[in-house]
N, C-alpha and C positions, 0 to 999 in steps of 0.2 A: 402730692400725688400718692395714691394708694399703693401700697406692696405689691397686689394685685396688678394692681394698673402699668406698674413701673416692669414688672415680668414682665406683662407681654408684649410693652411699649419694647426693652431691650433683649427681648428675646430674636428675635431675627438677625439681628446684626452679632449678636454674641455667637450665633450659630455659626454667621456666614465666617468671621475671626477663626472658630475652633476649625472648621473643614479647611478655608483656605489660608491660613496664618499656621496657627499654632500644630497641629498634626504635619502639616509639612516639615516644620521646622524638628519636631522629634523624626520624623523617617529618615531626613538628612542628617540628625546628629546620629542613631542607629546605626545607617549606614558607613559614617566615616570611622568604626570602630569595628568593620567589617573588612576583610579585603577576599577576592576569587581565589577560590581554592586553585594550589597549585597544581599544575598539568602533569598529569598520569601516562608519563612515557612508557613505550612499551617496544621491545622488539620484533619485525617480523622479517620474514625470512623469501626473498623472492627468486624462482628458481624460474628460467629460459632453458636453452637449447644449448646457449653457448656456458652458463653455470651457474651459481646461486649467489646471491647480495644478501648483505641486510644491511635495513634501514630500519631508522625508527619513527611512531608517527603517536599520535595522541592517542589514547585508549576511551573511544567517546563512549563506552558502555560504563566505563568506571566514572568518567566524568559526570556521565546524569545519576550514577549511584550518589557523587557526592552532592550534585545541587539536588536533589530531590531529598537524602537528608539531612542537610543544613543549607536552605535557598539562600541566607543571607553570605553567605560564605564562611570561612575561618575567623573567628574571632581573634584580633590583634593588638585591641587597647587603643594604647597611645602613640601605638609603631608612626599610624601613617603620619601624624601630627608632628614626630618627630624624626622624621627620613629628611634627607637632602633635599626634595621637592618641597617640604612644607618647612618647619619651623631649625632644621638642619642644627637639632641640638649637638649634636657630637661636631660639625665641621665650625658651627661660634666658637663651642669650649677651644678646641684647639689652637682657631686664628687666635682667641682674647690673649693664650698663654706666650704664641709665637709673635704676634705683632709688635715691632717699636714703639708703637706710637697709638693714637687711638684714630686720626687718621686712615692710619695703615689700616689699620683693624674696620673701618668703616667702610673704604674702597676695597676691601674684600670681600667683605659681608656683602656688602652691594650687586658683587659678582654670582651672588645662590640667588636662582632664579626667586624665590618668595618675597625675597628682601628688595630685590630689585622690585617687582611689581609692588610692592609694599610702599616704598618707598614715590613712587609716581604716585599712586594714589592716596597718599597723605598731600605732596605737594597741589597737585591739582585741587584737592579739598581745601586744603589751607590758603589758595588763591581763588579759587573761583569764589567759593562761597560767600567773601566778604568780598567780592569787585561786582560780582554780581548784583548784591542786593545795593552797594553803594551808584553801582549804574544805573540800576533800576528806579531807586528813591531819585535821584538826582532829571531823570525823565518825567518821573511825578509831579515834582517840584516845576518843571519848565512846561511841562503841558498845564497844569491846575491854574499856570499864572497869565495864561494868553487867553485872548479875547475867546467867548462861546464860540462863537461862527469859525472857526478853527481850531477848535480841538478834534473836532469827529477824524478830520482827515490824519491829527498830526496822533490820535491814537492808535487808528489805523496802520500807519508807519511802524509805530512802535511797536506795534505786536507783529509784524510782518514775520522777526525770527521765529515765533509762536507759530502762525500759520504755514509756514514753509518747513515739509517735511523734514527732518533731521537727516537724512540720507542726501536729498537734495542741498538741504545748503549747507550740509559738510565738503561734498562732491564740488561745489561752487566754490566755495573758498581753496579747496583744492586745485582745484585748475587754475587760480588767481596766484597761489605761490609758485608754481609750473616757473621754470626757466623759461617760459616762452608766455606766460600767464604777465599780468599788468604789474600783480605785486611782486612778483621773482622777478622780473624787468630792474624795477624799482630799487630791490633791496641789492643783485648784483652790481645797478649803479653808484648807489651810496656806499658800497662797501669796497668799490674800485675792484672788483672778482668779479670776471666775466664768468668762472667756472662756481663761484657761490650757488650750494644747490639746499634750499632747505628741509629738501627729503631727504637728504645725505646726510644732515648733520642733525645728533639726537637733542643736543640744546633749543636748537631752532625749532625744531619741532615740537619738541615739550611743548613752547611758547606760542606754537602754531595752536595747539589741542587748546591751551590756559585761554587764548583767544577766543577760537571759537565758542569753549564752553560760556564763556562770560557772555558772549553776544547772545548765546541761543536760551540761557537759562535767564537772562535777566528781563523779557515780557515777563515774569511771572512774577517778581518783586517789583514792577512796574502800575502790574494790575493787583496786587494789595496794596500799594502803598497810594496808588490813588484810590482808590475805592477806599481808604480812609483818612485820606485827607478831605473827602467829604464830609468826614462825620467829625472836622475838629472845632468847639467849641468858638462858633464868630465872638459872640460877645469878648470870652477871653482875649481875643486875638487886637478888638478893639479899644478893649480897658487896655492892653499892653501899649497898643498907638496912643493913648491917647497920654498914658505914663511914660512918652517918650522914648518909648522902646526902639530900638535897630530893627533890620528885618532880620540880621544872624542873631539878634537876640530874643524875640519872637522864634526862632526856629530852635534856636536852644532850649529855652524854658517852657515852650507852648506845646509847639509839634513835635520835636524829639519826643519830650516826655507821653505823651495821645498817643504817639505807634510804638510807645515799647514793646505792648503784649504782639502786634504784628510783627516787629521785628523779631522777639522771640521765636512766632512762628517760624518767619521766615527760615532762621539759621538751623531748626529742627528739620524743616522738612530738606534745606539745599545739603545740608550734611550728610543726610540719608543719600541723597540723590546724587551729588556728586561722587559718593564714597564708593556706589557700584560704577562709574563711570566705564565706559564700554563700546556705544556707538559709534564715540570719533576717532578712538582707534581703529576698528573696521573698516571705517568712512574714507579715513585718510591712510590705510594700509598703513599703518604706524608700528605694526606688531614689531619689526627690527630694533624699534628703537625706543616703546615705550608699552610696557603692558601693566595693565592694571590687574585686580584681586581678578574682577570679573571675566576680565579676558583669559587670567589662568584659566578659569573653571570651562569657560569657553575651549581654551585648547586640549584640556583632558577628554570634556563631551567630545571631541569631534575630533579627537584621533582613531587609527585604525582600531583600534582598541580601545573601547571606552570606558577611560579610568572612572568609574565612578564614585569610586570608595577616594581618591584622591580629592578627585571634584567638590563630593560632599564637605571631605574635611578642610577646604578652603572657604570652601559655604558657611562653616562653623566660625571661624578665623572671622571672615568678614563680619557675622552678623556681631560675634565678642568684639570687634575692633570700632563697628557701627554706635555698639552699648558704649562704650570706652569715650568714646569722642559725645558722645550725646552727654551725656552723664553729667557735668560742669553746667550744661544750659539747666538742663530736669532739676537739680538740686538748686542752682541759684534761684528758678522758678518757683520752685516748692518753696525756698525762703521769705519770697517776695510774697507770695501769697498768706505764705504762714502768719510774715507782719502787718500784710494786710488785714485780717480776720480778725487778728487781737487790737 
């Protein structure tokens, strides 16, 4: 393809990246090294009948002096990155010095809000993302092997969590754990607790959220992983039957190795995806007992006050934290390719 050609073949999509990728992501890093100029109190003086007060109230005339000469606000650095709402450098240092154990120092840390949501949204990533795609390939596998004249219906099923709004069958599952729900039925019987409540308990919960994320995100490693077990090599599959092969040994040596590059995909884009996780906390009013990166940024946006310079600099965090975790697949890929080339 000509130089020419290849411009203005990638010129629309690079454009659409710079507007809505990359300019956002410098305004939000901008901004977290921002925070609101501090409030310009002032005294006034209030006189009645019966005698004089004062109070003091905000001085809004000074106030639009300062945002109209520095609209982004006081510039701060690294303050908000390292306050007790974000990276709580000074309260680590102190636990690391005072803790027994490292333990102790763990179930502390846990207790600063960042680390706490830190910490749920690594777990959630580090199960869903491999239960998901191992659900998903394994429905592949059971639908690709049943007669034609039933696959339409039984794909249909399978994408059902796909079709089914995420508000909706988070809401569904919820009312199904409910003390009064099929599955809170259930689990207070096996557990011999009539009072067993799994909204009350943050474990239970956790495993409520790991749940539904797996069910709801795996039509989509469902629908790559068959849509390429179409394209796996018959002949090889039959040279293998005919050398005697197993079917786990056909799926070791045949299929495994055909959807590597889709399973690469896959773990690129569910890491992304899980790592902002967000909707099933809302869904399931979970906020008490489990919040993610996203949901901080959520609760800064939609305080009376909206932190934003807070907001941002978890924006930062996550998107560093996203690189961080991606980073092992990117490089082993780039390897894999690198040997492939030469």
């Amino acid at each position: 393809m000509k130089h020419k050609t290849f411009f203005w073949f990638i010129l629309p999509s690079a454009l659409a990246m710079l507007l809505f990728i990359a300019l956002p992501i410098v305004s939000v890093l901008i901004q977290s090294v921002y925070a609101p100029h501090e409030q310009v109190i002032r005294e006034v003086e209030n006189c009645t009948i019966f005698g004089c007060t004062t109070s003091t109230i905000v001085d809004a005339e000074a106030m639009a002096g300062l945002n109209q000469e520095a609209p982004l606000g006081r510039f701060v650095g690294l303050d908000i990155f390292t306050d007790r709402s974000h990276l709580a450098t000074a309260e680590i240092g102190m636990l690391w010095s005072t803790s027994a154990s490292l333990k102790e120092f763990l179930d502390q840390a846990l207790n600063l809000p960042f680390y706490g949501a830190l910490a749920f949204t690594l777990t959630y990533t580090a199960l869903v993302t491999p239960l998901s795609i191992v659900l998903g390939f394994s429905i592949a596998l059971a639908v690709n092997a049943i007669p034609r004249l039933f696959r339409g219906p039984a794909i249909f099923f399978s994408l059902l969590p796909m079709i089914v709004t995420p508000l909706v069958g988070a809401l569904i599952l919820f009312w199904m754990v409910d003390a009064r729900g099929i599955l809170g039925a259930a689990l207070q019987s096996l557990a011999g607790d009539p009072d067993l409540s799994v909204k009350a308990s943050t474990p239970l919960m956790w495993i409520m959220l790991i749940v539904y994320g797996t069910w709801a995100s795996a039509p989509f490693a469902f629908v790559v992983y068959y849509a390429g077990l179409q394209t796996v090599p018959q002949d090889t599959l039959e040279s293998a039957m005919i050398d005697g092969a197993s079917r786990w040994q056909r799926l070791r040596f045949v299929i495994l190795p055909h959807l590597l590059p889709l399973t690469t995909f896959l773990l690129l884009i569910k890491i992304m995806d899980n790592f902002r996780v967000f909707e099933p906390i809302v869904s399931f009013n979970a906020g008490a007992h489990a919040q993610s990166l996203s949901y901080f940024i959520y609760s800064d946006l939609s305080s009376t006050n909206q932190l934003l310079s807070s907001a941002a600099a978890t924006s930062v965090l996550t998107i560093l934290g996203i690189v961080v975790l991606l980073s092992p697949v990117i490089i082993r890929t780039w390897k894999s390719f690198g040997r492939a080339a030469s």
